[in-house]
N, C-alpha and C positions, 0 to 999 in steps of 0.2 A: 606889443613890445618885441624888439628884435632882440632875439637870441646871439649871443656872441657867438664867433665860431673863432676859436684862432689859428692862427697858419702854424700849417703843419710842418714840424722843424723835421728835417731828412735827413737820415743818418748813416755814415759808411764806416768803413774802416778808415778810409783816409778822410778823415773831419778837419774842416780849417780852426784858422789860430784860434778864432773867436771866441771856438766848443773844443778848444787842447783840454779843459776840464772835466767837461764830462763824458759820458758813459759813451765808450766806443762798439759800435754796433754794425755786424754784419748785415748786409739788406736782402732780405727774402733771399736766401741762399741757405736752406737746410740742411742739405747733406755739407753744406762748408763747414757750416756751424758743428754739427756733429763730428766731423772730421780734427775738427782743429782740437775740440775738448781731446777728443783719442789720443792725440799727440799731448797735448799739455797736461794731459792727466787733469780737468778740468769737469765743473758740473755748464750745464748749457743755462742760458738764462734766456726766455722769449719774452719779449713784450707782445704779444698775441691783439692785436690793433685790429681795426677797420679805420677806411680813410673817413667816415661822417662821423665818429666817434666821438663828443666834446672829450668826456675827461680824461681820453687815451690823449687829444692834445694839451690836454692841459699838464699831465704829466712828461709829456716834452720840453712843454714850457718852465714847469717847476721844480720839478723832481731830476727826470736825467741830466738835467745841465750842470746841478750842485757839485760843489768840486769834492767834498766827501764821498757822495756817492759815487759820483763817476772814479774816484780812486778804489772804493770798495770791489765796486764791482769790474770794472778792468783787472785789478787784482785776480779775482778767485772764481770769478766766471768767464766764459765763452759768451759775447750778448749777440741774440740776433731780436733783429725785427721784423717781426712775419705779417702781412697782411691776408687775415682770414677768409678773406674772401677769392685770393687769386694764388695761382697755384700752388706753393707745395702747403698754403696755409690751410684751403680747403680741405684735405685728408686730414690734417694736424688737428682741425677744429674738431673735427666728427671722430678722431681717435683717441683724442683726450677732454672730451665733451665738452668743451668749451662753451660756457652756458650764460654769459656776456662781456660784455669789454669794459676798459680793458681787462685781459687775462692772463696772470702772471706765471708761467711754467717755468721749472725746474726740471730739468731731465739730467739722468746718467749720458755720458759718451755713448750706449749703445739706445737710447731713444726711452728709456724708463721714466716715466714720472716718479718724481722723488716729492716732490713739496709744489703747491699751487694760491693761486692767491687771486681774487679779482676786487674788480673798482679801482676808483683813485683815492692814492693812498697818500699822505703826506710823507715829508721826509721820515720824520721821526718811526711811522708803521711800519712805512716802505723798508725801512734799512731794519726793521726786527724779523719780517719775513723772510729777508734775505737770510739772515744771522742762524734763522732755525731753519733754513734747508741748507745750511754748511752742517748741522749738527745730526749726524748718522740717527741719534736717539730722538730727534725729533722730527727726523722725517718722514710722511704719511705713512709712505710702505712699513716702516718700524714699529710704528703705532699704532697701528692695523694688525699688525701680526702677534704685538704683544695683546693687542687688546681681544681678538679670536681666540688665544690661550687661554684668555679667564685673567688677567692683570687687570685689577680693578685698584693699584692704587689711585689716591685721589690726584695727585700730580699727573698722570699719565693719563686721566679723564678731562682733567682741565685742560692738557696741551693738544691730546688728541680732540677734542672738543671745539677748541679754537681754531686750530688746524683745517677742519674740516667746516668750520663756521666760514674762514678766512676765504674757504677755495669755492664760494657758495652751494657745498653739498649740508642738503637738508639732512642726511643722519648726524650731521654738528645737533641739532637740536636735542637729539634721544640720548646723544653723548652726555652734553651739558645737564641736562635734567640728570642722568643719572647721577654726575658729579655735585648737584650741588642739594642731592640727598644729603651727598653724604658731608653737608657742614650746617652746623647748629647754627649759625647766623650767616645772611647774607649782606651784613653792612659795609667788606672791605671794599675797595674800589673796584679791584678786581671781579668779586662775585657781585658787583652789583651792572656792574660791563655786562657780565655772562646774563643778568638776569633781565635787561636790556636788548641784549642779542635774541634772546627764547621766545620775548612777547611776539607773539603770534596775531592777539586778535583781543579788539576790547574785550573786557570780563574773564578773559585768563587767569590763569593763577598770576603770572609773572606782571600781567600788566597791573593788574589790582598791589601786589605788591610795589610797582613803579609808583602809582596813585597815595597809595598809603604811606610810603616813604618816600614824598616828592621833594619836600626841603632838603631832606637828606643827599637824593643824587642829585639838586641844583648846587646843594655845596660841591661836590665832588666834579660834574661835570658841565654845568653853568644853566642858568633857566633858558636860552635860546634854545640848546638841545634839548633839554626833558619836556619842555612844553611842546616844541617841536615833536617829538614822538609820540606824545601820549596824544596832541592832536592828529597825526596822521591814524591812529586806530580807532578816535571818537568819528575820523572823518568818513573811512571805511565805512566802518560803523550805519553811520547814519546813510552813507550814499547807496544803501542795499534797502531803503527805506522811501528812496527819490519817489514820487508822486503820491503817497502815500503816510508820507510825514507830516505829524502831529508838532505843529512847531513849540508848542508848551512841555510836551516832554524831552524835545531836543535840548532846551534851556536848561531842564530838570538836568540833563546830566554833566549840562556844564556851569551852574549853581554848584554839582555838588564834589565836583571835580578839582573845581583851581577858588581861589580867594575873588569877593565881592570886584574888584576891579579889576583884575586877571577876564574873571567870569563874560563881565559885559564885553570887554574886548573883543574876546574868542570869540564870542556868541553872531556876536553882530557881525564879522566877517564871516562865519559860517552863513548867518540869514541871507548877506548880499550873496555869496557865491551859490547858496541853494538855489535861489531863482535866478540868477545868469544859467545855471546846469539845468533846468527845465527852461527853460526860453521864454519866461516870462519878462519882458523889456518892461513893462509898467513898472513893476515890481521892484524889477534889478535895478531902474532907476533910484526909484525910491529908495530902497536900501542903501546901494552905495553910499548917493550924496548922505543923507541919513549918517554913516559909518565915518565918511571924511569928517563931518562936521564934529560927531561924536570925539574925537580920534585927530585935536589937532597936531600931533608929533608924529605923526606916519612918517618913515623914511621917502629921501629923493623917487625910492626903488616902487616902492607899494605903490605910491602916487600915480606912478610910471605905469606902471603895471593895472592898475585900475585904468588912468588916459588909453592907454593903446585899445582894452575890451572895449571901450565905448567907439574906438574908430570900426573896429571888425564887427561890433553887433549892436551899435546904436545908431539908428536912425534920424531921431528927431532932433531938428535944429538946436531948440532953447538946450537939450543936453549936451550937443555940441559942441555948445559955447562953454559948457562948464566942464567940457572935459579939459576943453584947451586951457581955461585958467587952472586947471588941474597940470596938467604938461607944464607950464611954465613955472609954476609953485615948483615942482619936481627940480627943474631947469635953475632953479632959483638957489636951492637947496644944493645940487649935485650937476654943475652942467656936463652930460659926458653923451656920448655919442646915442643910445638909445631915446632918453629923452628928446633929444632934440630931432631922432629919426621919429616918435612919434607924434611929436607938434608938427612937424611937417607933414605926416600922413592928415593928420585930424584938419591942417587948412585947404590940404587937397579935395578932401570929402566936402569939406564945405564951397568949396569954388575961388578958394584965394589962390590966387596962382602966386600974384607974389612974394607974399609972406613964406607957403608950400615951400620956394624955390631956395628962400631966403633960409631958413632950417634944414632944407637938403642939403645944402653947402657946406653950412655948420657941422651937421652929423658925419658925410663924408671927411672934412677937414679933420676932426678929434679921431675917425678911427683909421685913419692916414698916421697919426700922431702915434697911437695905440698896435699901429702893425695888424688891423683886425678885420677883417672882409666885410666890405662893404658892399655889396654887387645888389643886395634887394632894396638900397636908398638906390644905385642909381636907376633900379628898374622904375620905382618911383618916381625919381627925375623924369626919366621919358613921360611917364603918365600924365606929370604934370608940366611937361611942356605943350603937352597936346589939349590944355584946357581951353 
């Protein structure tokens, strides 16, 4: 399955009509940026990017363009946008650790980190990180120094805690645990966010608490994410187990984890991805079809995303055929640019040039439609005109 990539929206100070909305931004020019807060009396705001970055562009795409934001933050910052990989980004990355993308900085006029933030972040996040590095009492350095005096109110563990959660420094964790000593119940939404944040590793305190009160944060913050999570630590979990796994106790913990039809779900997508993850192809066949069959409501996506593995690691003909009726079920369901970039890989493997050619077009035409790079369909094209 092809990975979207979307095009990178470039941003100056002089922006056309298009982007008069949003967020106006200096381009790799540091000392400008610095410069101009000293004048305006201004905090700096970096979007701290790499150009292969997805969700730095996805936050071009969604986030800075908002006319909200872009008023906010024209308002009451200086915005630059620094590419950390070339000049003045490189020193910027290694002097304020920048420990992945994107990376949201907050500096004083003289070059101080005030407040930081990483990942993509929706509007709604995105514009409350901003809100607590305008606020002197919530800014790291503040928080930090009240919290070295011995200020152990609970307020000021909570925000220093998130604060520090937010800019991915691991002492968020030691914070938050100490904060959420100090509350007799963790059911509000908030402390159950924090105790969310903490889970580290199956069989945790935090995660056991997640597990035990799983209805509870699917009310609060919907079953795609809590299962979501609590699946990525069973998944850990077990993949520190890979050749050596007892598949009767991998069931046992997801028997005892999620409800009778939750359970088989999970299970059987973990069984097929186990054996794709040791290279077993007999197996992974097995399984998969096994799981589609199981599992007729799979999204266009899953569908998608199962067809494409069988073009990169399945061999044999007869499964061939059923990846591709797999791809078009997808197709059937969701026609959009990937699907149909994978139906045309899977007729290329098989030797149909026409068909191959007929599905390249398609996939190139929707992400023509979509604004989205297409350049590994048309590498594909060539391959498949050389049949």
């Amino acid at each position: 399955m092809r990975l979207l990539i979307l095009s990178l929206l470039t941003f100056n100070i002089a922006i056309g009509q298009e982007n008069q909305y949003a967020i106006h931004f200096i381009d790799n020019d540091f000392p400008a940026a610095l410069e101009e807060a000293r004048i305006e009396d201004k905090i700096v705001f970096i979007d701290a990017y790499t150009t292969w970055c997805g969700p730095c562009k996805m936050m071009d795409r969604n986030v800075f363009t908002d006319s909200i934001v872009g008023s906010f933050f024209n308002t009451n910052f200086v915005n630059l946008k620094l590419d950390m990989e070339k000049g003045d980004g490189v020193a910027a990355a290694k002097k304020y650790q920048v420990r992945g993308y994107p990376s949201f900085l907050f500096l004083s006029a003289s070059g101080a980190l005030l407040h930081q933030g990483i990942g993509y972040q929706p509007i709604e996040q995105f514009m409350a990180m901003a809100q607590q590095a305008l606020d002197p009492g919530k800014q790291l350095p503040a928080m930090e120094s009240a919290y070295e005096k011995g200020d152990r109110d609970p307020q000021l563990l909570y925000d220093y805690a998130n604060a520090l959660l937010a800019a991915g420094n691991e002492k968020g964790r030691e914070i938050g645990a100490e904060y959420l000593k100090t509350q007799s119940s963790w059911t509000s939404p908030e402390k159950m966010e924090m105790v969310a944040q903490l889970t580290k590793e199956y069989g945790d305190l935090y995660y056991n608490y997640m597990v035990e009160k799983r209805l509870l944060f699917i009310k609060e913050f919907g079953e795609g994410r809590v299962d979501g999570t609590i699946l990525r630590f069973i998944q850990n979990h077990l993949n520190d187990q890979l050749g050596n796994l007892q598949m009767d106790d991998a069931r046992e913990i997801f028997n005892s984890t999620f409800p009778p039809s939750k359970a088989a779900l999970y299970f059987d997508r973990f069984e097929m991805n186990y054996y794709d993850a040791i290279g077993n192809e007999e197996k992974y066949i097995e399984k998969s079809q096994q799981y589609v069959k199981s599992n007729p409501n799979l999204s266009a996506n899953e569908l998608n995303t199962i067809a494409w593995n069988y073009y990169e690691k399945v061999d044999s003909p007869k499964a061939l055929k059923w990846a591709i009726k797999l791809a078009k079920k997808s197709i059937t369901l969701d026609s959009n640019y990937f699907n149909n970039d994978t139906l045309a890989a899977l007729y290329y493997k098989q030797g149909n040039k026409k068909k191959a050619t007929r599905y390249a077009l398609m996939a190139i035409k929707l992400a023509q439609a979509d604004e989205a790079d297409y350049s590994e369909t048309e590498a594909l094209l060539e391959k498949i005109n050389r049949l």
